[in-house]
C-alpha positions in Angstrom: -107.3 48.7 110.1 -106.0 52.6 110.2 -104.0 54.0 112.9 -103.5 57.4 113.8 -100.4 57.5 116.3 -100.0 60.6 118.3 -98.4 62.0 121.9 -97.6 64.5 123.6 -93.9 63.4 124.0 -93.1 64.4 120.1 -92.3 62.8 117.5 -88.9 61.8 118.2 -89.9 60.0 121.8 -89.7 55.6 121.5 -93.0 55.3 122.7 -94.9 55.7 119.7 -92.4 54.3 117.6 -92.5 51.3 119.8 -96.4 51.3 118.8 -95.8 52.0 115.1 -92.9 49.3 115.1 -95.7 47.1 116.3 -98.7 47.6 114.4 -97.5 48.4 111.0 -97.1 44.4 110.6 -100.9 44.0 110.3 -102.6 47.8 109.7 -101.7 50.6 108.2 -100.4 53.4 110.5 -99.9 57.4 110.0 -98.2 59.7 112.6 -98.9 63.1 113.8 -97.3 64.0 116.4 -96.2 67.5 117.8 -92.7 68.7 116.7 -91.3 69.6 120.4 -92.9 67.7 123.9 -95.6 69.0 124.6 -96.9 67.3 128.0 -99.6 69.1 130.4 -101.0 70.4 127.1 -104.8 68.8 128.4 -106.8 69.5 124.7 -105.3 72.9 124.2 -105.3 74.4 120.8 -103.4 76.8 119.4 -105.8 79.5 118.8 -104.3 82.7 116.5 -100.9 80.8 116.3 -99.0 79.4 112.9 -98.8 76.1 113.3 -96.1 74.7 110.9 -95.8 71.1 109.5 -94.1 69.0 107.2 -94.5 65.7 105.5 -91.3 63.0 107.3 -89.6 61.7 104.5 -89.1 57.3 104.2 -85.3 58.3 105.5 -86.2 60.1 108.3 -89.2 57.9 109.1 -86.7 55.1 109.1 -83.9 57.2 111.1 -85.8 58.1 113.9 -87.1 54.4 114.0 -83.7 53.0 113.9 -82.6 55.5 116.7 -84.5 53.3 119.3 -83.5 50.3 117.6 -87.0 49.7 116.0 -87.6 48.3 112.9 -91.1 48.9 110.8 -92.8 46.0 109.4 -94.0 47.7 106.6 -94.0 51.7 105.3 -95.7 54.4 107.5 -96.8 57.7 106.7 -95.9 60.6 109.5 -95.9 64.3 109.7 -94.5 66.8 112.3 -96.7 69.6 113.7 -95.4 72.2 115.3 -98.6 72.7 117.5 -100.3 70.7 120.7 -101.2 67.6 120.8 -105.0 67.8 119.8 -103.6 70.4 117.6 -101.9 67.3 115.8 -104.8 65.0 116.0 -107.2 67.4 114.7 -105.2 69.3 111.2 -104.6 65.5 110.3 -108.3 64.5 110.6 -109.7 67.6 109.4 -107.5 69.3 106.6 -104.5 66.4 105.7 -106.3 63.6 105.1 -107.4 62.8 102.2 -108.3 58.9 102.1 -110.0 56.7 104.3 -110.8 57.8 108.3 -108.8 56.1 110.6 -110.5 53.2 112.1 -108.8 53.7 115.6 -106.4 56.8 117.0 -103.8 55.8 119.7 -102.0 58.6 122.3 -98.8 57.1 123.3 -97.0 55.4 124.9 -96.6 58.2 127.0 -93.1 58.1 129.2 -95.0 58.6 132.5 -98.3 57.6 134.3 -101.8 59.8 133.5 -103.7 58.6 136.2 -106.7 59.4 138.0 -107.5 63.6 137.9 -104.4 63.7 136.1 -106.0 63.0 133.2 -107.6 66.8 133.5 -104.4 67.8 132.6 -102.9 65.2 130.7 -101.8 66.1 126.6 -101.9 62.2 125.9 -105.3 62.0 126.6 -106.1 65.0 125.1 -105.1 63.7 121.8 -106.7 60.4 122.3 -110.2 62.6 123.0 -109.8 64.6 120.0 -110.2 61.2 118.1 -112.9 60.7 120.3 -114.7 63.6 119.3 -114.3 63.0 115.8 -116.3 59.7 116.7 -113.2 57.2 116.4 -112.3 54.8 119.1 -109.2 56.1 120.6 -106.5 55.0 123.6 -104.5 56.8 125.5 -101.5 55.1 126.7 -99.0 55.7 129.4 -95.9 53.4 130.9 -94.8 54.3 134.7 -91.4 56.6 134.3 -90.0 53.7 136.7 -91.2 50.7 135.0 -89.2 47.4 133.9 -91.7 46.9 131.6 -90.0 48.1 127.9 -92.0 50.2 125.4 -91.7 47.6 122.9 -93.5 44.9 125.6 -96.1 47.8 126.2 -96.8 48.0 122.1 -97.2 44.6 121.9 -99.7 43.9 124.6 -101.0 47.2 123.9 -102.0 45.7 120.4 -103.7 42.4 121.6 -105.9 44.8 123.4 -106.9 46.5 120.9 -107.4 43.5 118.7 -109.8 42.0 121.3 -111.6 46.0 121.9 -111.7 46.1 118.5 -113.4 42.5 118.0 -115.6 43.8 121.1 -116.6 47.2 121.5 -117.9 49.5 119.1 -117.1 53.3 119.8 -114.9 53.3 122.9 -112.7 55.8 124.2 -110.2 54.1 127.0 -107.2 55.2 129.4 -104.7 53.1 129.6 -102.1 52.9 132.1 -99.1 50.4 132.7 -97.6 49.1 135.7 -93.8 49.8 137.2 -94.0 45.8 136.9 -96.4 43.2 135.7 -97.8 41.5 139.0 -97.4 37.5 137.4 -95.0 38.8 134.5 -97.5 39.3 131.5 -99.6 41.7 130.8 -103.3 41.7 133.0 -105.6 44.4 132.1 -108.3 45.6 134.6 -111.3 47.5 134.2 -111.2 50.7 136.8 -112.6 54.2 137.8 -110.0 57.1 138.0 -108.7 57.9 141.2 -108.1 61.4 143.1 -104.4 62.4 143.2 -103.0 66.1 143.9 -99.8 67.1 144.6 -97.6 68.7 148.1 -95.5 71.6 147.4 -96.8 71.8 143.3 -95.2 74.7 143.3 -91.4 75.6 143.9 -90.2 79.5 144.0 -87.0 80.1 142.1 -85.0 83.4 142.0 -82.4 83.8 139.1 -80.4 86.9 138.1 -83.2 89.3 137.4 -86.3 87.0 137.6 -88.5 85.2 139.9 -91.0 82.2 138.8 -92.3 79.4 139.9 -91.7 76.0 138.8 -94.4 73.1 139.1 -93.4 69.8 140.5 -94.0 68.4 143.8 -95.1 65.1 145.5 -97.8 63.0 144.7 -100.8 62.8 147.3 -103.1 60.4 146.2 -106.6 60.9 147.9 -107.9 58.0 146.8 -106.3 54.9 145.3 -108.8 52.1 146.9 -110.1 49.3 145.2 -111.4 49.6 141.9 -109.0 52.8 141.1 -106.7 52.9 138.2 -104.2 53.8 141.0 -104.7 50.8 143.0 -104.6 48.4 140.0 -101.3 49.4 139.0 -100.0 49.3 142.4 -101.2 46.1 141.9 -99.2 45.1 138.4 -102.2 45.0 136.5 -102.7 47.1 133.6 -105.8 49.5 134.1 -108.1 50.4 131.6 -110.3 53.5 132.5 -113.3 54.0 129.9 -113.5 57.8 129.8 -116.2 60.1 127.7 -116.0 63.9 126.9 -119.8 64.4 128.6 -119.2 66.7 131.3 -123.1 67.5 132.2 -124.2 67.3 135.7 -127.4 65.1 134.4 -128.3 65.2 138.2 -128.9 69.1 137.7 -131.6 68.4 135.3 -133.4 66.4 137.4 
């Protein structure tokens, strides 16, 4: 199988070198992933901007690998884009490659939950739609900024799902979220809806020298985490799996 690996963390973050680390053993895996983080990015693209690039060389590939004490199984291709995430996704799948499609693009492992309506703003998923749209089954994947669970446990279960989704589904297009724990120490995955979540006090006033701005942060309010939410089911320690699709028409409109 071919992998395209992207995030929205850049290239350097463990999480998708924790998935390449992983999957190069059985498929064959090329990166694209945005130079700088690029998080809250939603499917943005960088319209009337240069957007530079450049081919990783084996050494570097291998370096940054190393750096999170990750080894490859076997040779990956990667490239660094100065640009969004879906920016990434999109020049490789459009204008760099030159062989086979990808049978299957991954987002991730983000460093942080995209749950429920935060997947509106979410650059993970955004690169994980982009394959999507392009008619590839893509995952976007996320680990809890508290979790126990490591990035390399997350690639790993993270590929026996997509092993069985693979054997399973055809097209599919699924948000993946992992717990701050696993509820009976493996991995469980759930089926579930999104949630609702907004945030108290998103917005923070700051004064400096000659300057004032705001900066976004706040609390998380979730409106609804109930039964059958991704919220609740990592509350829960499971691992929830939220089939999304990029149709946004009110069919009960047409009615």
């Amino acid at each position: 199988m071919k992998i395209l690996l992207s995030n929205d963390d850049g290239i350097k973050a463990k999480g998708i070198w924790a998935l390449a680390s992983v999957l190069s053993k059985d498929h064959e895996i090329v990166i694209a992933a945005p130079s700088a983080q690029q998080s809250g990015m939603s499917h943005a693209l960088s319209i009337h901007q240069q957007i530079e690039f450049k081919a990783v060389s084996v050494e570097r590939i291998i370096e940054l690998a190393q750096a999170h004490d990750l080894k490859l199984k076997n040779s990956v291709e990667a490239w660094e884009i100065g640009g969004t995430p879906t920016d990434c996704v999109k020049i490789y799948l459009e204008a760099m490659n030159n062989s086979s499609k990808p049978d299957v693009v991954i987002s991730g492992i983000n460093h942080g939950a995209n749950l429920a309506t935060d997947v509106t703003y979410s650059g993970t998923v955004g690169a994980a739609l982009e394959g999507h749209l392009h008619e590839i089954s893509s995952l976007a994947v996320s680990l809890d900024i508290d979790s126990t669970i490591s990035f390399e446990a997350a690639a790993l279960a993270t590929a026996q799902f997509l092993n069985e989704a693979w054997r399973r589904e055809g097209n599919f297009f699924y948000n993946v979220n992992f717990p701050k724990a696993f509820r009976d120490g493996s991995a469980e995955f759930i089926w579930t809806r999104l949630g609702k979540r907004d945030y108290i006090n998103a917005f923070k006033l700051m004064n400096e020298e000659d300057k004032t701005y705001y900066r976004i942060g706040g609390q998380v309010y979730d409106i609804d985490r109930s039964e059958g939410t991704d919220i609740y089911a990592v509350e829960c320690g499971y691992v929830s799996v939220t089939p999304l699709h990029a149709d946004m028409t009110n069919y009960k409109k047409l009615v």
